[in-house]
N, C-alpha and C positions, 0 to 999 in steps of 0.2 A: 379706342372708341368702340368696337366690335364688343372687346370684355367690359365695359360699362351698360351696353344695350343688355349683353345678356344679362343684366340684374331685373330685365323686367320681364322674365321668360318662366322661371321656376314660381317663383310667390303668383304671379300672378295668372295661373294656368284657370284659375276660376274663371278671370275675367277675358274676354274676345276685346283681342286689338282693334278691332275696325267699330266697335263699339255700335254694332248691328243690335234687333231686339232679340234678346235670348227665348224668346218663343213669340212667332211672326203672329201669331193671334192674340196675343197679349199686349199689355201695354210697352212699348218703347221704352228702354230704363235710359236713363240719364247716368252721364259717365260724370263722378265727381273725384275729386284729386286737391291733398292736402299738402304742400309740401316745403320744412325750412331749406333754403338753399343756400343757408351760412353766408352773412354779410363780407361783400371783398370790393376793396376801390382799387383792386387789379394791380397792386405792387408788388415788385420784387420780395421787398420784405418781409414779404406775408408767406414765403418759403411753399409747401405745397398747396399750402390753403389759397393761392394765386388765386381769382377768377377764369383768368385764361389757359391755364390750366385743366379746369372743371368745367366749363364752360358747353361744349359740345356734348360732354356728358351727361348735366344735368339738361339740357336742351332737348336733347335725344330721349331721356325717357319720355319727358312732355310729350314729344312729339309721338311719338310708341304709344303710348297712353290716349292720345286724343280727347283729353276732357271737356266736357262740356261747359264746366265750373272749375276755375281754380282759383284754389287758394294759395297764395306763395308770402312765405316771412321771409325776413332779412334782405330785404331787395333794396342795393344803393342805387343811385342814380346811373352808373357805371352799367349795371347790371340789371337795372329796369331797360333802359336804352336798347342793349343787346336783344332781350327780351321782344321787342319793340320789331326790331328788326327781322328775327329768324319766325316769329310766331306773328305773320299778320293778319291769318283771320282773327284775332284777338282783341277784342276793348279790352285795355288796362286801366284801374283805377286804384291810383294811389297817392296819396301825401308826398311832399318833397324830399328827399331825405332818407336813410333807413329807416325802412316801414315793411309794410303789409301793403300787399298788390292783390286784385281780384282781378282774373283775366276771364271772359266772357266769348265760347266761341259765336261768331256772330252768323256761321252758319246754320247753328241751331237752335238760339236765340235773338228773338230783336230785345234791345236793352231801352224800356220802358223811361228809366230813369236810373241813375245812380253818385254814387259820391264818397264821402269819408266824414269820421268825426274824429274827435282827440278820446282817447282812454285816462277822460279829469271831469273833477266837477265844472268846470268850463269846456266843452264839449267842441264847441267853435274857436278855440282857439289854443294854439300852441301850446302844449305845457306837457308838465310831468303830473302825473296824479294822485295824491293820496302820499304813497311811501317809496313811490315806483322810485326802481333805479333810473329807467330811459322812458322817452315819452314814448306811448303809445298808440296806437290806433284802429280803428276797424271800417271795414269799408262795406259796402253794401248795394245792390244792384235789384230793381225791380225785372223782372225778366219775363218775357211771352216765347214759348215755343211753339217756333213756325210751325213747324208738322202739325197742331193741335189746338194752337191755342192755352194749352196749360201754361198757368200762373203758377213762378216760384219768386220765393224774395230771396235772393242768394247773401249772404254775410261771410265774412272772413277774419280774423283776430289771428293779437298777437299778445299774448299776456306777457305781465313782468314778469322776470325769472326770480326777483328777490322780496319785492314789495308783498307781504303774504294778503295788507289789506287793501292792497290797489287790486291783489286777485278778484276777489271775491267783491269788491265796488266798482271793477271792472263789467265781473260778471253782470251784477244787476242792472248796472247802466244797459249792455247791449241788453238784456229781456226788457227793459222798459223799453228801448226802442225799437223791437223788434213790434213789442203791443203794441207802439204808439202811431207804428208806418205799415204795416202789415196789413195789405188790401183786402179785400174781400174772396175770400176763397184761394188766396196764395199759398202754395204748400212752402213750408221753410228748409230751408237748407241752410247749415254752420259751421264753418270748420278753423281749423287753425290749432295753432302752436297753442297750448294750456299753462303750458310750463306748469303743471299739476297731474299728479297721481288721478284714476280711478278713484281712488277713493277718497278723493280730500274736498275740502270745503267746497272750492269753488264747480267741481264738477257735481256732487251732490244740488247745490243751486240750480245748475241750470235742468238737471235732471227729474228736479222735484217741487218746478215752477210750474203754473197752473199752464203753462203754452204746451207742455208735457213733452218737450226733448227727449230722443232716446238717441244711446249710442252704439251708433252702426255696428260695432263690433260686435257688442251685445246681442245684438236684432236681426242680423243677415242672417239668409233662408238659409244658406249653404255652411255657415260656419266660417269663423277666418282661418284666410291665408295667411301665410308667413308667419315671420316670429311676432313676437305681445308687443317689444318693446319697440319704441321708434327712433330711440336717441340713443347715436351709436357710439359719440364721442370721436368720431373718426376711426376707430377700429372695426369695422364691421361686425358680423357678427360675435366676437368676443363679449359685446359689453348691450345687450339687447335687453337691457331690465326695465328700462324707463317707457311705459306708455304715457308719451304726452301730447300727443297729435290726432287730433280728433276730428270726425264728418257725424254732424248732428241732424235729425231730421223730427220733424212733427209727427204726432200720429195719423195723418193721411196718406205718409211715404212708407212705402216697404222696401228693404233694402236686400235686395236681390244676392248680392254679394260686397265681400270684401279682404283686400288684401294690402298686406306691406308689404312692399317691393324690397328686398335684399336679397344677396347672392350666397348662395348655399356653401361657398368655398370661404374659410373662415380667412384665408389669406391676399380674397380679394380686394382690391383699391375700391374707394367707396368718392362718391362726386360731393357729398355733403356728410355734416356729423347728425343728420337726420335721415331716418329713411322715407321716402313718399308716402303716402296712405291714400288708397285708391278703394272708390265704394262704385256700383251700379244701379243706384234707386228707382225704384217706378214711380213716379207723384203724378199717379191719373186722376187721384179724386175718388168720390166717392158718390 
């Protein structure tokens, strides 16, 4: 437990655990955190990949982290529940089933309104969509923070890994419903598993929509932490090529910093085959 906590020590020396404002006359950033936590219905069979296993480990970053927004893929019912229990200042909202969870601390946010759709041309209901292999979904929460008042629309996704045009009809659905729910002066916040390169279709979309997404990594003041890649395959550091985990913001948020949580010792035990992606954003307005 001890050598799992330390994976949030080194990558993320940028960011302050107690998620204070990084300059008290300035605006309060907002602690945001992305993270796949590899689906498990806690069987034997499933060898180290067990839930109970990894369980305290992936919990404990969370917890380490204290985000104000999370975003979590691969969360079974098994491991929502858990979830439920160890993190209760938390609203979780998610579809039944392995999905996509947004977890909501409710001490820094009151939760205006929130919910889920399907990732298909039928939005309200069950299905796969397009070419996808597994159904999909995304979830979404209107939020006011207490401290201020500031308005964020917070979203969270989980692309297909295989469907290249459920990606990119993925993408477009969530911008069209980002237009079509996005209150009046709400700054936005997006994050999630892309299962896509930097450079490919679907991230170019959301990138180069008139809502004008930019990606944190790109954008932080400071420069990122940690390594590029987020998909570790379960090897930790050996296999760090894949950026596919992403924190999206509008041009009204400035992204103070960012970092990937992984452990510098290339022979360390890793709690999931992704590593978290943790940002700091200011969304005071303008």
């Amino acid at each position: 437990m001890l050598r799992m906590l330390a994976l949030v020590t080194g990558a993320a020396a940028a960011l302050s655990s107690d998620a204070q404002p990084l300059h008290p006359s300035a605006c309060e950033p907002i602690r945001v955190m992305t993270y796949n936590i590899h689906v498990s219905a806690d069987l034997e069979s499933e060898g180290k990949s067990r839930w109970s296993l990894r369980r305290s480990a992936v919990i404990g970053q969370i917890q380490a982290m204290r985000p104000g927004i999370l975003g979590l893929q691969e969360v079974s019912s098994v491991q929502k529940a858990d979830l439920r229990k160890t993190l209760p200042g938390y609203k979780l909202e998610g579809l039944s089933g392995e999905t996509s969870v947004l977890a909501v601390d409710t001490s820094v946010f009151r939760v205006r309104s929130n919910g889920s759709f399907w990732l298909s041309p039928r939005p309200l209901e069950r299905g796969k969509g397009w070419d996808a292999a597994y159904t999909r979904t995304a979830n979404w929460a209107h939020l006011v923070r207490k401290r201020d008042g500031r308005e964020v629309f917070a979203l969270n996704t989980h692309l297909d890994n295989r469907g290249r045009r459920s990606q990119i009809e993925s993408v477009r659905q969530i911008l069209a419903w980002i237009s079509d729910h996005r209150g009046p002066g709400e700054a936005i916040v997006l994050v999630g598993d892309m299962n896509s390169n930097p450079s490919s279709i679907p991230i170019n979309e959301l990138t180069s929509a008139p809502l004008g997404l930019r990606d944190a990594y790109v954008t932080t003041k400071t420069g990122p932490a940690g390594p590029e890649g987020t998909f570790n395959a379960g090897l930790a550091v050996q296999t760090r090529i894949f950026r596919i985990d992403y924190v999206f913001v509008d041009p009204t948020v400035e992204v103070a910093s960012y970092s990937v949580l992984a452990p510098d010792d290339p022979t360390a035990s890793v709690p999931s085959d992704h590593f978290p992606v943790v940002a700091d954003i200011e969304a005071c307005g303008k």
